[in-house]
N, C-alpha and C positions, 0 to 999 in steps of 0.2 A: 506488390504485396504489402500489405500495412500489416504487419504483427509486430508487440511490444512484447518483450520479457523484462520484466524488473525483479531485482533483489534486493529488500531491506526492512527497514522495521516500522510497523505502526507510529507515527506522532499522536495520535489521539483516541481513545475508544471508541467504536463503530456505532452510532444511533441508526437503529431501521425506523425509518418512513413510512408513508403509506398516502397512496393519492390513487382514490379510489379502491379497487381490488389489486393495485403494482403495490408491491412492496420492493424499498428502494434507499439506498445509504450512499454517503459520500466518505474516501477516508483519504488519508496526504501518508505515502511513504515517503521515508528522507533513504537517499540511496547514494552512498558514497563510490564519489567518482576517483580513478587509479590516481596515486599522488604523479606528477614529475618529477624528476629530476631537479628543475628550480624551485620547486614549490615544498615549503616546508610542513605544510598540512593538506590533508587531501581536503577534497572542497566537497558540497552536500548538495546534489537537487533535490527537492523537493516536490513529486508527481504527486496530482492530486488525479485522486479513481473515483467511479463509479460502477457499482454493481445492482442487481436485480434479483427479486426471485430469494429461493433457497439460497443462491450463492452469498448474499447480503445477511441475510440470517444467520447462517454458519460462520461466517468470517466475524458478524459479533457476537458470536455463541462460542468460539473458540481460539480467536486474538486478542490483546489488550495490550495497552500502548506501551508500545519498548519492544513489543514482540516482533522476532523475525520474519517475514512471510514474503513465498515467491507468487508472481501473480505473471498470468498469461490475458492479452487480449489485446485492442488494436487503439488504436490515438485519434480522437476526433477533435475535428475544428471549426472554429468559427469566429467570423469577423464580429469585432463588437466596436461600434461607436459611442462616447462617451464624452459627454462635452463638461467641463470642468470652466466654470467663470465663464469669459470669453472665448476660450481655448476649447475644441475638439480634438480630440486624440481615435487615432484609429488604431485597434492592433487585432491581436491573431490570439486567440483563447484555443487552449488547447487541455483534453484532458481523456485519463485514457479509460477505454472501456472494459470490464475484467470478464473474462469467459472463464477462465478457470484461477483456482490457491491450490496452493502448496505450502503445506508443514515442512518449515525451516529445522524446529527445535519440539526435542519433547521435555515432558518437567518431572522431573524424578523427587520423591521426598527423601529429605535428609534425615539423620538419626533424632533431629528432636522434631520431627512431624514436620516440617515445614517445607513448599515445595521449592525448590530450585531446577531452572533452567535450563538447558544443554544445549548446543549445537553438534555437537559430537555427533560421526556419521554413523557411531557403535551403537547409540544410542535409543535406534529406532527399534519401534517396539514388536518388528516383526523380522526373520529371515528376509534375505535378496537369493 
């Protein structure tokens, strides 16, 4: 079974594409890995996604960089050869594919108009 769940925040605001009638975006979440025990900062990878479709659309129609967002979908790969001077390097490109988002955070306005943030699970804008 190849299924990815990741959790964490936009690095960059989402550009839609378009090649032919696909509509199509690339975006990099930084997704903070659990600290150790020896380690005095937790460490950050960095997945870079690809989506389609409505899904591409929406995700920059209602993310922007710093924003929270969970994403569902599977890790594709592929060998790439790259030769640099004299030297070839061979490695494994990988990058994951989004089926579905998820709303981390809603933004609530403050008393001077302005919006702010939340993660708070109170926070969602409807009954569970």
């Amino acid at each position: 079974m190849n299924k990815l769940i990741i959790l964490g925040r936009l690095v960059r605001d989402t550009e839609v594409k378009e090649k032919g009638e696909t509509k199509y975006g690339f975006i990099t979440v930084a997704v903070d890995r659990p600290k150790t025990k020896k380690e005095q900062e937790a460490k950050t990878d960095f997945i870079d996604c690809v989506a389609f479709g409505n899904t591409i659309e929406n995700i920059s129609k209602y993310f922007h960089k710093g924003d929270r967002i969970a994403l569902v979908g599977f890790l594709s790969s592929k060998n790439v050869e790259k030769e640099i001077g004299k030297e070839k390097f061979k490695y494994t490109e990988h990058i994951m594919m989004i089926e579905q988002f998820f709303f981390c955070e809603s933004v609530k306005k403050n008393d001077s108009g302005s919006t702010t943030s939340t993660s708070s699970d109170d926070s969602l804008p409807f009954d569970l």
